[in-house]
C-alpha positions in Angstrom: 112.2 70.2 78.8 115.1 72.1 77.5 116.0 73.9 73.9 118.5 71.7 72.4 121.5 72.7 69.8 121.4 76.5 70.8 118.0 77.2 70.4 117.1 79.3 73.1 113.8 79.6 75.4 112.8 82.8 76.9 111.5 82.5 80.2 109.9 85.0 82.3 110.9 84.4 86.2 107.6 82.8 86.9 108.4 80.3 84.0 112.2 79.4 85.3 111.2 78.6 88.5 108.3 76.1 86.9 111.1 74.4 84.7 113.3 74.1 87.9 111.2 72.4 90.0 109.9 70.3 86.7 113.4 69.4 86.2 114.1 68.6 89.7 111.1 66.0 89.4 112.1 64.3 86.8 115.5 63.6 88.4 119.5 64.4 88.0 120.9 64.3 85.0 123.6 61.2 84.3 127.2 61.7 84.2 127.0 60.5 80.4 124.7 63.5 79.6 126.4 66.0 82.1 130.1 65.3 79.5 128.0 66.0 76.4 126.1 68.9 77.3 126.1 72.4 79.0 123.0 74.2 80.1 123.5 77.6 80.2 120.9 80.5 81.5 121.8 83.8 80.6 119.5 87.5 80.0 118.8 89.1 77.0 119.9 92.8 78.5 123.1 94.6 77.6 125.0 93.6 80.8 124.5 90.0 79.6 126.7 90.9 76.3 129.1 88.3 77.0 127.2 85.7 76.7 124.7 87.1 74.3 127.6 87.3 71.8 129.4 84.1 73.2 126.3 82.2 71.7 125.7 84.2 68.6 128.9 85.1 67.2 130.2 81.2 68.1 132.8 81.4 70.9 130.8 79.3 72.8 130.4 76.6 70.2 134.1 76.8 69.0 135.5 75.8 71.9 133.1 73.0 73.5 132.9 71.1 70.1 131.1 68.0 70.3 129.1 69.0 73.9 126.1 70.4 72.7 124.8 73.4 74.2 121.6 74.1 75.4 120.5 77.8 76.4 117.7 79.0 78.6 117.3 83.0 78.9 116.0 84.4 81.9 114.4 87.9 83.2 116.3 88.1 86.4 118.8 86.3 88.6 116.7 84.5 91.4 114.6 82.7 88.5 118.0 81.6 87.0 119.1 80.5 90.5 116.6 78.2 91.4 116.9 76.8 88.2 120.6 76.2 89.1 119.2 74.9 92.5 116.7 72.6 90.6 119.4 70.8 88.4 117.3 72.2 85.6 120.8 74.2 83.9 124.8 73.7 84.8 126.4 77.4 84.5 124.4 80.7 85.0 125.0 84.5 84.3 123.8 86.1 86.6 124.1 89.1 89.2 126.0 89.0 92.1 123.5 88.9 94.8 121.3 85.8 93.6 125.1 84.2 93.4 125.5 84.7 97.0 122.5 83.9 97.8 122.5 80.8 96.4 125.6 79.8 97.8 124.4 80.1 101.4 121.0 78.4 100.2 123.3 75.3 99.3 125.3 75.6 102.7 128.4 77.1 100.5 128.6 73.5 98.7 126.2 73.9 95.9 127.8 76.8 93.6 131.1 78.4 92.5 131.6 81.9 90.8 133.8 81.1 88.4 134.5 84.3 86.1 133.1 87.9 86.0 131.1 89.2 83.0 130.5 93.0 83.3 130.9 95.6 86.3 128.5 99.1 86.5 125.2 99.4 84.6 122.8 99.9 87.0 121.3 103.0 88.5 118.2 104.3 90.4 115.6 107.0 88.0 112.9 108.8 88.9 110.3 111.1 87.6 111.9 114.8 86.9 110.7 116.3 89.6 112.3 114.0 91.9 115.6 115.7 92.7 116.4 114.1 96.3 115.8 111.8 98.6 113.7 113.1 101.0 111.3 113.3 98.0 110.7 109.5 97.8 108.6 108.8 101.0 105.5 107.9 99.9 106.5 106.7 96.1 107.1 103.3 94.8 110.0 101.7 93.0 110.3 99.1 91.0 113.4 96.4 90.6 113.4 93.5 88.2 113.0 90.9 91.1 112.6 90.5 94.7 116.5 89.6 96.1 117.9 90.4 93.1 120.7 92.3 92.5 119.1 95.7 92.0 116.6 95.1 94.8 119.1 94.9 97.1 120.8 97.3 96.1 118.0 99.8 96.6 116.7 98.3 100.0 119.9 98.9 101.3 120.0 102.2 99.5 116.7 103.3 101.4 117.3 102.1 104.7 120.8 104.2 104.4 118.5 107.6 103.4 116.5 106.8 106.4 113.4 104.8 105.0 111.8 101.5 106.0 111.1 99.1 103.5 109.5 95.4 104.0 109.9 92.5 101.2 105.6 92.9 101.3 105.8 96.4 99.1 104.5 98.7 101.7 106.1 101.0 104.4 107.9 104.4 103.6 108.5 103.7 99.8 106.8 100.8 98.0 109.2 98.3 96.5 108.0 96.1 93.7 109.3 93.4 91.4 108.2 93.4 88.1 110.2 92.5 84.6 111.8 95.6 83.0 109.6 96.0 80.3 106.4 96.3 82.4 108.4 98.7 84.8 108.8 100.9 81.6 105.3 100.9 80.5 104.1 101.6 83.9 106.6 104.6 84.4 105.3 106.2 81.3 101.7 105.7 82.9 102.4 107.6 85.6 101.6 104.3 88.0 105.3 103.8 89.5 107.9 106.6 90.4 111.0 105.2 89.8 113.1 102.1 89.6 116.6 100.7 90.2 117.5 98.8 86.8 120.1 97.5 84.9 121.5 98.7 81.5 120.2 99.4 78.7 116.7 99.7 80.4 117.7 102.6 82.8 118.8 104.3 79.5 115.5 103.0 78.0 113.5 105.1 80.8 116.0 108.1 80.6 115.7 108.5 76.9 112.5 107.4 75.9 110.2 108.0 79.1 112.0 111.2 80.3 113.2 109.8 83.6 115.5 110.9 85.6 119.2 109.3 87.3 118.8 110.1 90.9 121.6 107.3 92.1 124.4 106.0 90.0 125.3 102.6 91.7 129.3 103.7 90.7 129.0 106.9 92.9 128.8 104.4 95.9 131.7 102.4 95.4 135.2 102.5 95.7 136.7 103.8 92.3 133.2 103.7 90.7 133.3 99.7 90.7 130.8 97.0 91.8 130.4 93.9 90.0 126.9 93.2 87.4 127.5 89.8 86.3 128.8 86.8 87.1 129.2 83.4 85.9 127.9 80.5 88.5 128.4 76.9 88.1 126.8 74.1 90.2 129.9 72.4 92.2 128.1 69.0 90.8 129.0 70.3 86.7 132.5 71.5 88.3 133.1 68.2 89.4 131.8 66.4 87.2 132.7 68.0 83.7 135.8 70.0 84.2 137.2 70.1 80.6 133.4 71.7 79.6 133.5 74.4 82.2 137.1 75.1 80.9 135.7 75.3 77.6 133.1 77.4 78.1 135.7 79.8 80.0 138.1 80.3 77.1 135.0 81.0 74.9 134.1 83.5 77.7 137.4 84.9 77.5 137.2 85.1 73.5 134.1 86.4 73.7 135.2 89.7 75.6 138.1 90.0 73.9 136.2 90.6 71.3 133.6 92.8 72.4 136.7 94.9 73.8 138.1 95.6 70.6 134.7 96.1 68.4 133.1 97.8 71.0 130.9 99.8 68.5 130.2 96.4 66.9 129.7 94.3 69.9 126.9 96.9 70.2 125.3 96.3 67.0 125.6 92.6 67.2 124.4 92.7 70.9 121.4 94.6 69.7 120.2 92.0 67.3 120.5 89.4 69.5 118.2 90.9 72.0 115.8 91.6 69.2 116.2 88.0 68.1 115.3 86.7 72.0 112.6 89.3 72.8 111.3 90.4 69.3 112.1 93.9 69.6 115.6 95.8 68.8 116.8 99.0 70.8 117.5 102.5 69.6 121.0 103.0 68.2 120.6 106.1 71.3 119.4 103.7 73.9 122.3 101.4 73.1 125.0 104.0 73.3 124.3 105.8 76.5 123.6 102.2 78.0 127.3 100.4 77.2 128.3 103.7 77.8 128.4 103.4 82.1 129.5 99.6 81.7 132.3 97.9 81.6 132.5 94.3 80.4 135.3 91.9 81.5 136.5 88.5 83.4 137.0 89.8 86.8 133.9 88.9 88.9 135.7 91.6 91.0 135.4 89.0 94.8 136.3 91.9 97.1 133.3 93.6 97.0 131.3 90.0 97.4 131.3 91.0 101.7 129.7 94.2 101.0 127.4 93.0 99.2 126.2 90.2 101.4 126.5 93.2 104.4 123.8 94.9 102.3 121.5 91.9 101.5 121.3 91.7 105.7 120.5 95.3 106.0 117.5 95.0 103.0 116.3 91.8 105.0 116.8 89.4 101.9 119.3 87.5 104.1 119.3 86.7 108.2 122.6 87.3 108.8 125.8 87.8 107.4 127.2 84.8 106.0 130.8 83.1 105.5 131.9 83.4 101.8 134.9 81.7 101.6 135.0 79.5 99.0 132.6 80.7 96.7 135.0 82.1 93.8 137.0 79.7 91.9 139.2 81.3 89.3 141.6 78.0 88.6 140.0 77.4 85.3 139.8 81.3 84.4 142.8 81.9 84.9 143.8 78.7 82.7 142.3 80.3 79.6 143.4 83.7 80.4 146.9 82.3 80.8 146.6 80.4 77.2 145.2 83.3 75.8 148.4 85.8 77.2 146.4 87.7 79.7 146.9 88.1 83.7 145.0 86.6 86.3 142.6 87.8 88.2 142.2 87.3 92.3 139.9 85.9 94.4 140.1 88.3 97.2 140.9 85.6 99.0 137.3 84.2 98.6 138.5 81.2 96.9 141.0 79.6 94.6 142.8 81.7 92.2 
């Protein structure tokens, strides 16, 4: 079922969620197997660079030695998710929303954020014309999936400005899921008016479809700073394989230490290792602008977890606001970061630190 010594299978969300519930057929994995491998889902997109460069440039490999790992790529967060959900992959990059999500689905036992990966990168653009808000009654937007993180984020945007939406596609403005590529061909065919994306496809539309950014996601939070990515883990790898989650952690933490001090080459390497997972490279312009409005690092930034579950109940992709304590557990971050002569980062009091 699953790529094996860090060969990696792309999979669109419609193909995750058939390997989860294949995997979850065929049974849970021993606790032989769980100690000599990780399964790790991540995205070939720029706000995915740790990980993208945490498997390519080695950091990854270094420090689990022996455990082999096996890597599944993703189009959006909810696919990765059920996968998590399905026993079908151990650890998960992924955006903030599916994270929470998932941790109500599992009754706040199933999952653990256990790092941060990049903050910023996403943004709402529209055709030219489309200066305000007002102008968007009648329109439709895309996101990259239905209760991901940019869907929520622009459900909740839209019932703020006044519109109704419905997780259907219809009322005042038309929300759809789609992957990001399609969302770009369709805005250059004049079939969709906008969308609410992550780097570097925002930049992608901006730059080579002559979009527009009507919303930068930082202009709505406090100090320009909402969290992108995170890493999950089931609480059944936590348990079960400690030393490998802490391994994978201090390759995390090597692995944005080193995008943080080649930034320029973090981009270049970044950028072949998207090509190498989808089979097509980004402009050197496109590449820029995009790791331009993000930032990548360890803190999965916990405080704003509450407002962002406040927003998933006001977009109706969760009943009701739920408990999150719990869901962050730093201990093993803050381990590496320690080793590696770095401070700790909080878990808003969300969780152990």
């Amino acid at each position: 079922m699953h790529q094996i010594d860090r060969r990696t299978a792309l999979l669109a969300p419609l193909a995750g969620l058939a390997m989860a519930g294949a995997a979850g057929c065929a049974g849970r994995v021993s606790a032989a197997e769980r100690r000599s491998t990780l399964r790790l889902g991540y995205f070939a997109n720029l706000t995915h660079l740790v990980p993208l460069l945490g498997v390519a440039g080695g950091h990854f490999r270094d420090e689990l030695g022996p455990v082999r790992l096996e890597t599944s790529v993703f189009n959006a967060g909810p696919a990765a998710a059920e996968a998590l959900l399905a026993d079908a992959i151990d650890v998960a990059y992924l955006g903030p929303s599916p994270a929470i999500n998932t941790y109500v689905r599992t009754k706040r036992r199933g999952v653990r954020v256990v790092a941060g990966a990049a903050t910023g990168g996403a943004a709402l653009v529209t055709r030219p014309e489309i200066r305000e808000p007002g102008q968007l009654r009648g329109t439709t937007l895309a996101t990259p999936q239905l209760g991901g993180t940019q869907d929520v984020a622009l459900r909740a945007w839209l019932l703020d400005k006044g519109f109704r939406t419905d997780t259907t596609g219809g009322s005042d403005v038309s929300v759809v899921a789609q992957s990001n590529a399609q969302t770009l061909d369709l805005f250059r065919q004049g079939e969709i008016d906008g969308a609410w994306l992550p780097e570097p496809w925002v930049s992608r539309l901006v730059i080579e479809a002559g979009a527009r950014v009507l919303v930068d996601e930082r202009s709505l939070w406090p100090k320009g700073r909402f969290p992108t990515t995170q890493v999950l883990v089931t609480q059944s790898y936590l348990a079960a394989a400690p030393a490998q989650v802490s391994a994978l952690l201090r390759g995390h933490v090597r692995s944005v230490t080193a995008i943080q001090a080649e930034p320029s080459r973090a981009r270049r390497d970044g950028n072949s290792e998207i090509k190498r997972l989808t089979g097509k490279a980004f402009s050197d312009e496109v590449i820029d602008r995009a790791y331009g409005q993000l930032d990548v690092g360890w803190d999965p930034v916990a405080s704003a977890f509450t407002s962002l579950a406040a927003q998933a109940v006001t977009a109706g992709t969760m009943p009701r606001l739920p408990r999150l304590d719990g869901i962050v557990d730093l201990r093993l971050l803050n381990t590496a970061l320690a080793a590696a002569g770095k401070p700790a980062v909080s878990s808003a009091g969300l969780g152990a630190a």
